[in-house]
C-alpha positions as CSV (number, residue, x, y, z in Angstrom):
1,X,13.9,20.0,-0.7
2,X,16.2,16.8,-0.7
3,X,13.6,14.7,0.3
4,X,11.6,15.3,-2.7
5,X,14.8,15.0,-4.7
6,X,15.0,11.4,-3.2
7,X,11.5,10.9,-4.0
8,X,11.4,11.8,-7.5
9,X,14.7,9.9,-8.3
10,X,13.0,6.7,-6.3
11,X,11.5,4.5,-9.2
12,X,7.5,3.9,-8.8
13,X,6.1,0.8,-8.3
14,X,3.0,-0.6,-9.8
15,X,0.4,-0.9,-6.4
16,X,-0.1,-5.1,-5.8
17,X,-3.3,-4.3,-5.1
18,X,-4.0,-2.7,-8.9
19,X,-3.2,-5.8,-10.6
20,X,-5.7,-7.8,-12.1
21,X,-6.4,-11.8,-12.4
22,X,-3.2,-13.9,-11.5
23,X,-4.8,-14.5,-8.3
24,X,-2.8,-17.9,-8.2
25,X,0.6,-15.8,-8.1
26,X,-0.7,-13.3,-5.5
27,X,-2.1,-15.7,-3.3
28,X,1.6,-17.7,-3.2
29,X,2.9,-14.5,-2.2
30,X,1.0,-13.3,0.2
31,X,1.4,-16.9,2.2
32,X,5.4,-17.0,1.8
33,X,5.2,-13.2,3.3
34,X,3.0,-14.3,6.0
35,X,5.0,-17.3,6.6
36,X,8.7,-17.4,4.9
37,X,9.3,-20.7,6.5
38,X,6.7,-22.0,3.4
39,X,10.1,-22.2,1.6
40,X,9.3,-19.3,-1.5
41,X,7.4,-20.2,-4.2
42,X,8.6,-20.9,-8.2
43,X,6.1,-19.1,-10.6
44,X,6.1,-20.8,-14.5
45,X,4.1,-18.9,-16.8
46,X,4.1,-17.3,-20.1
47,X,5.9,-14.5,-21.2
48,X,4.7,-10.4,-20.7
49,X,2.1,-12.3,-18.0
50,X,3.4,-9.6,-15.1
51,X,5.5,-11.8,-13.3
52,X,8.4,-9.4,-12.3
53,X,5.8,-6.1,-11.8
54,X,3.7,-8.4,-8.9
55,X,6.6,-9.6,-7.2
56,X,7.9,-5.8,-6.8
57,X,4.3,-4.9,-6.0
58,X,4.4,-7.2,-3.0
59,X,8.1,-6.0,-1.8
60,X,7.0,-2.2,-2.1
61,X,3.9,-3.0,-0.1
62,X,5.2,-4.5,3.3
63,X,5.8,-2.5,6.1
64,X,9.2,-1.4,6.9
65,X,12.1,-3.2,9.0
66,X,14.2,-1.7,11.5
67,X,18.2,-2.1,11.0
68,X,21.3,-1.5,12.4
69,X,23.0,1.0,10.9
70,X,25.9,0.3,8.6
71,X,25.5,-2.9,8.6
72,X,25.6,-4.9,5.3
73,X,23.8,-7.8,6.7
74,X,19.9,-5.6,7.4
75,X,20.6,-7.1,11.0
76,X,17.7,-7.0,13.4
77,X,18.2,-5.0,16.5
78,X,17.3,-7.5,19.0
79,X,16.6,-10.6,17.4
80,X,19.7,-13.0,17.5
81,X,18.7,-15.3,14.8
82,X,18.3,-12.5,12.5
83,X,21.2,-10.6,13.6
84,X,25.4,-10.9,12.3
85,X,28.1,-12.1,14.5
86,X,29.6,-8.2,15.1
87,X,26.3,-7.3,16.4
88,X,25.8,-9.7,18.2
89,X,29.1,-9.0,20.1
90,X,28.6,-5.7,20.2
91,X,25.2,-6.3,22.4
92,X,26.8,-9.0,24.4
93,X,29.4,-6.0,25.0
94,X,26.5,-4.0,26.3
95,X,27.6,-1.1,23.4
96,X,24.3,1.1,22.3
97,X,23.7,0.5,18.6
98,X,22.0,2.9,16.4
99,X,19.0,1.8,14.2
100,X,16.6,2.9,11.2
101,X,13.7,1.9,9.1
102,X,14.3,0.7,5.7
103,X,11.7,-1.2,2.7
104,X,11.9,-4.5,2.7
105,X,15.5,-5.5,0.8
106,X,14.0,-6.3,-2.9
107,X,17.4,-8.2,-4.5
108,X,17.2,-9.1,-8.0
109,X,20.0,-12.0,-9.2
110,X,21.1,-11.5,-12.6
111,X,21.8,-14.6,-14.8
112,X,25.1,-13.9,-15.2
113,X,26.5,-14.2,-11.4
114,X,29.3,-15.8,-9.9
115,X,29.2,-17.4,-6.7
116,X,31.0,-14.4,-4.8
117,X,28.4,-12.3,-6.4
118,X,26.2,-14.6,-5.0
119,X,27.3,-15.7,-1.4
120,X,30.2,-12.6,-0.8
121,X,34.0,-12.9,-0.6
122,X,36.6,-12.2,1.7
123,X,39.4,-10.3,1.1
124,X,42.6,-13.2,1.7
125,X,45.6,-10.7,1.1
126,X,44.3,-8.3,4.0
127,X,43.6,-11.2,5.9
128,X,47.1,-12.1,5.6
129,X,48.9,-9.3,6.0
130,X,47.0,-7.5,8.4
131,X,45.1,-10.4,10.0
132,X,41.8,-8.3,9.7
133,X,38.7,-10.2,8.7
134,X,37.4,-8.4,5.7
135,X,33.9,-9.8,4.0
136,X,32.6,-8.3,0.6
137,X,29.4,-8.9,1.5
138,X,27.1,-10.4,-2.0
139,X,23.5,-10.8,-2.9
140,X,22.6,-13.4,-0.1
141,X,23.7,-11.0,2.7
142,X,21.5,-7.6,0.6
143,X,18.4,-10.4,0.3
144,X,18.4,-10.8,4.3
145,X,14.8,-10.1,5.6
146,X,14.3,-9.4,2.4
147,X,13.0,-10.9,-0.9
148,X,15.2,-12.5,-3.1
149,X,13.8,-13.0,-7.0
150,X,15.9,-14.9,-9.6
151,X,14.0,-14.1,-13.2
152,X,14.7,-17.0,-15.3
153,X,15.4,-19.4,-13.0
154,X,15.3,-22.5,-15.0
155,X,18.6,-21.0,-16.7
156,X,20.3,-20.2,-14.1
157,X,23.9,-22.7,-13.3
158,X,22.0,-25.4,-11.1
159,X,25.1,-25.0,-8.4
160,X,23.7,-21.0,-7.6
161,X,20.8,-22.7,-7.6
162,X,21.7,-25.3,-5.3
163,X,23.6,-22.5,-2.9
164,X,20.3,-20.6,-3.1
165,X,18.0,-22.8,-2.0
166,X,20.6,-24.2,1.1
167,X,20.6,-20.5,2.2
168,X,17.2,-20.1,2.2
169,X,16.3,-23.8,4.0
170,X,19.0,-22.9,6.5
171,X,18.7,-19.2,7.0
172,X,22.3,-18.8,6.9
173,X,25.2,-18.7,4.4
174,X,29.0,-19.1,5.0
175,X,31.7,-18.3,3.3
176,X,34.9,-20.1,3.0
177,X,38.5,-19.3,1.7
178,X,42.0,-20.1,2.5
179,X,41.1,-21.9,6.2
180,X,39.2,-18.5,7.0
181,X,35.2,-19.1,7.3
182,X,32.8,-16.3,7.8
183,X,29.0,-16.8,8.8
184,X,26.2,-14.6,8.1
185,X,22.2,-14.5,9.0
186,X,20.3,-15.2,5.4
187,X,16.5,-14.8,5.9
188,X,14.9,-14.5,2.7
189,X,11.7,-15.0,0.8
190,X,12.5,-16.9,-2.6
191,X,10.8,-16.1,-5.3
192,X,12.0,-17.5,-8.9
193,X,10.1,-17.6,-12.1
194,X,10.8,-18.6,-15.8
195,X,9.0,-19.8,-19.2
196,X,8.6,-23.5,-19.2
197,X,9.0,-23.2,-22.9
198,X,13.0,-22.0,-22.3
199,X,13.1,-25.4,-20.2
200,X,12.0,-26.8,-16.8
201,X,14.3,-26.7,-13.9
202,X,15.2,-30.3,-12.5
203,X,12.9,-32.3,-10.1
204,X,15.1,-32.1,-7.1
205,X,15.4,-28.4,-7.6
206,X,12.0,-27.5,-8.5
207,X,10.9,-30.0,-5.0
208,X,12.7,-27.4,-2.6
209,X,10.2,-24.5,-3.5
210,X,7.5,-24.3,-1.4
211,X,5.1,-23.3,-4.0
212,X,4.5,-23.6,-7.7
213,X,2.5,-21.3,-9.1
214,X,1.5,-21.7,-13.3
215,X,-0.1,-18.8,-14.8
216,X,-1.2,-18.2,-18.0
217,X,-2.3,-15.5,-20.4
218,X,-5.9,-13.4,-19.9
219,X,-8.1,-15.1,-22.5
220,X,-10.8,-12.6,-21.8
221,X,-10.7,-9.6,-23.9
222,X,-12.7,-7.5,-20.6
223,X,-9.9,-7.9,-18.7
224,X,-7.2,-7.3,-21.5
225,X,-8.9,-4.1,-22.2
226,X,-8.4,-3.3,-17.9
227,X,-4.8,-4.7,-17.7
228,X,-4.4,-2.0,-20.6
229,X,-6.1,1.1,-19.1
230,X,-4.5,0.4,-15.9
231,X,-0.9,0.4,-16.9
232,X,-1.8,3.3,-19.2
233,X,-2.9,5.4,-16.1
234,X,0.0,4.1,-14.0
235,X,2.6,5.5,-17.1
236,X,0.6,8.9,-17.2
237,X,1.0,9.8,-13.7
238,X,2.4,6.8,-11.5
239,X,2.1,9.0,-8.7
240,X,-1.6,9.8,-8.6
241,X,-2.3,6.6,-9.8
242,X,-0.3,5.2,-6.6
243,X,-2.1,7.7,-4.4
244,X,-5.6,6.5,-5.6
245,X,-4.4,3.2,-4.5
246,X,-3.2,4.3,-1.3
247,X,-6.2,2.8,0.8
248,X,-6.4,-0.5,-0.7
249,X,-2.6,-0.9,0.4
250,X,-2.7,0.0,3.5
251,X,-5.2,-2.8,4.3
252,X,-4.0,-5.0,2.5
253,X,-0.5,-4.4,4.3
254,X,-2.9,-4.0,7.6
255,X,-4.2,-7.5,6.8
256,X,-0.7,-9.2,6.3
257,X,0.8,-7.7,9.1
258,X,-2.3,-8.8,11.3
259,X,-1.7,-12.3,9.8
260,X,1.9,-12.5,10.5
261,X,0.6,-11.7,14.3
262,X,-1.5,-14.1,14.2
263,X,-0.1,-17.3,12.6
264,X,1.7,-18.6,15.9
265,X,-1.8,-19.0,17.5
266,X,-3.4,-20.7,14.6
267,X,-4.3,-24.5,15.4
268,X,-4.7,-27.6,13.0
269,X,-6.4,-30.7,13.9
270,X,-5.0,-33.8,13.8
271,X,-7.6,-35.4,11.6
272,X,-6.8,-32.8,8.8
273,X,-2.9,-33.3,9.3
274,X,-3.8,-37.3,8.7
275,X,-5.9,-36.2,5.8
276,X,-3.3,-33.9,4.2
277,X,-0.7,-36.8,4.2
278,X,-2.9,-39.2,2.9
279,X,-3.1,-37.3,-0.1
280,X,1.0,-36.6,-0.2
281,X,0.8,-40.6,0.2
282,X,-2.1,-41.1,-2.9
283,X,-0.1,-39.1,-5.3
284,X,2.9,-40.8,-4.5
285,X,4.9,-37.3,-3.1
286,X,8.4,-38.4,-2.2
287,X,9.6,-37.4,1.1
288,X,8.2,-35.3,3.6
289,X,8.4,-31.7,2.1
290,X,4.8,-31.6,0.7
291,X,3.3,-32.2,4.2
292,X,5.1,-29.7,5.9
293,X,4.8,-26.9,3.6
294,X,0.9,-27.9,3.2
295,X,0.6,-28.2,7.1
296,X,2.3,-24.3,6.7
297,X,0.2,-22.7,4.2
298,X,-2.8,-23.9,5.4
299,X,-1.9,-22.1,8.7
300,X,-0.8,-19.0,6.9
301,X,-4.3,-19.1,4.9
302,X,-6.5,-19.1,8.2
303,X,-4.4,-16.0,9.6
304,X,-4.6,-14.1,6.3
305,X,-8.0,-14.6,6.9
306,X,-8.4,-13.6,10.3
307,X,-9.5,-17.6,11.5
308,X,-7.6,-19.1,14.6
309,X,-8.0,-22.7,13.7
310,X,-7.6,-24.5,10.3
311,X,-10.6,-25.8,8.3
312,X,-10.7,-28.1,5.0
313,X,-11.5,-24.8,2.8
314,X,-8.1,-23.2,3.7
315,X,-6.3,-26.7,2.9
316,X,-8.4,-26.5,-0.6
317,X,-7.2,-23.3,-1.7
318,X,-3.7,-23.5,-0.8
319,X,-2.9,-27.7,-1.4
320,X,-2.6,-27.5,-5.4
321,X,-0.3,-24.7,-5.0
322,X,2.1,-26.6,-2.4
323,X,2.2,-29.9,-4.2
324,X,1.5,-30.2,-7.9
325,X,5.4,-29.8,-9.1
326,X,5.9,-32.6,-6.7
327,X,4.2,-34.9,-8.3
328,X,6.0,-37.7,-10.9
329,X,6.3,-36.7,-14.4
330,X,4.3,-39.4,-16.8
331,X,4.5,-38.6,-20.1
332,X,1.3,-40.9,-20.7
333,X,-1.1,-39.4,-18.5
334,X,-3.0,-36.9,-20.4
335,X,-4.2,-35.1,-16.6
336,X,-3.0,-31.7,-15.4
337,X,-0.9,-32.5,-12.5
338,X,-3.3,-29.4,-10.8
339,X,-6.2,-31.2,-11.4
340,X,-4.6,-34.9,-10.1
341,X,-4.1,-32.9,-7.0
342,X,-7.7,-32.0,-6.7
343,X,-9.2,-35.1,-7.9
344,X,-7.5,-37.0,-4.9
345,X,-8.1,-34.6,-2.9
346,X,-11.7,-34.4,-3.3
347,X,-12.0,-38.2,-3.4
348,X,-10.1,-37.6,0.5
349,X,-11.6,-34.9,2.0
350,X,-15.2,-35.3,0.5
């Protein structure tokens, strides 16, 4: 009887698999889920485009992750990058901890946070006066293993921003007060998105997402008319509408998991890494990030589709994605920086 209590009051989500066109979005997703080390992915599009209803698809449709219990941090059980300093301890102490399965942490950051929402707090007059560590753990400890979506991204105070994307290049986030410093693990995928019409986020911010993904609004009134009937179904009766999906998930979260298994194995030859950063070098790409995270995707791409080495196909699909907000801003040239990034690399690779 609780249990379906629990279930009913758990909101639905819309199945990823049920959502139609933005394959550009879906595909970024998929590879940061695959690979998190991609570095997330930023998604700039127009408004009522289903921006935040995919990016709680994909959450609700990974598998789940075992925790330790009562810990605020979603440590892993056995693996020490992953895990907080207490547990750690407590293993080196040889002391049996308890563990569950939970979904994937799905952490939303509203617009309006401080930094201790943000990054946590400790408590200084505890500290003092009992000389007891005590950390109010915030959004980046939640987000661990997790996903961590910022809506509106390119309004958000460019020092979150700035503490957001350290955590998620380092994988940790520390907290300092008063002389007394606390360190947490802080895995997450990051996922912003935002209307380019509200204003573009700044080149040195936008550079440290591994992705970029621009969608647009369906033109074609077929697929209007789908999107419709869909989310008309889905508010009827989300729960048979879910069930109805229930197959294509589980593959598709078969597929993933099958991908993530696979994507240490996965080989890339050297004449394709050469080829990749001649085209970082012909469009002029400063620094080094648009190689790795191409080098990255394109290894994600094979495993998602069940290939153990790399060919020029996989770097095709994935390359516009991991380089066009890279590119230099010319207000003169009349060319989509997505179609600059193919045009070189076609002139490259062909």
């Amino acid at each position: 009887m609780t249990t379906n209590i629990t279930e009913n009051l758990i909101r639905p989500v819309f199945p990823f698999t049920a959502i139609v066109g933005q394959e550009e979005m879906k595909l970024a997703l998929i590879l940061n889920v695959i690979d998190p080390t991609i570095g997330g992915v930023m998604i700039m599009g127009d408004r009522g485009t289903g921006k935040s209803t995919t990016i709680r698809a994909i959450a609700d449709l990974l598998p789940e992750i075992e925790v330790v219990m009562d810990d605020p941090f979603n440590s892993h059980p056995s693996n020490i990058e992953l895990m907080s300093e207490e547990i750690k301890n407590s293993l080196q102490d040889d002391i049996i901890l308890s563990t569950k399965k939970i979904k994937v942490p799905m952490v939303d950051l509203p617009l309006g946070a401080t930094e201790d929402r943000l990054c946590g707090t400790i408590d200084i007059e505890k500290a003092l006066k009992e000389g007891i560590k005590t950390f109010e753990a915030g959004l980046l400890a939640k987000a661990n293993r997790g996903i961590l979506y910022v809506d509106e991204v390119n309004l958000l105070d460019d020092h979150l921003v700035d503490l957001l994307l350290d955590a998620a290049a380092s994988g940790w986030n520390t907290v300092e007060r008063e002389g007394i410093s606390i360190r947490h693990p802080s895995r997450f995928v990051l996922v912003g998105s935002g209307n380019p019409e509200e204003g573009e986020l700044r080149p040195q911010l936008l550079d440290r997402f591994g992705m970029h993904a621009e969608i647009r609004t369906v033109k074609d009134p077929i697929l209007r008319v789908q999107i419709v009937e869909q989310r008309s179904l889905f508010d009827l009766n989300a729960n048979e509408y879910i069930n109805r999906c229930a197959e294509e998930q589980e593959e598709l979260k078969a597929r993933i998991v099958n991908a993530q298994n696979l994507l240490s194995s996965i080989k890339i030859d050297y004449d394709l890494k050469i080829k990749i950063s001649e085209v970082c070098a012909a469009l002029d790409v400063d620094g080094l990030r648009g190689d790795i995270v191409t080098n990255r995707a394109a290894k994600a791409f094979a495993a998602y589709n069940k290939r153990d080495i790399v060919t020029s196909e996989d770097i095709q699909q994935i390359i516009v994605l991991c380089l066009r907000h890279r590119l230099r801003k010319d207000p003169l040239e009349s060319i989509d920086s997505g179609d600059k990034v193919m045009k070189i690399f076609n002139e490259i690779f062909n």
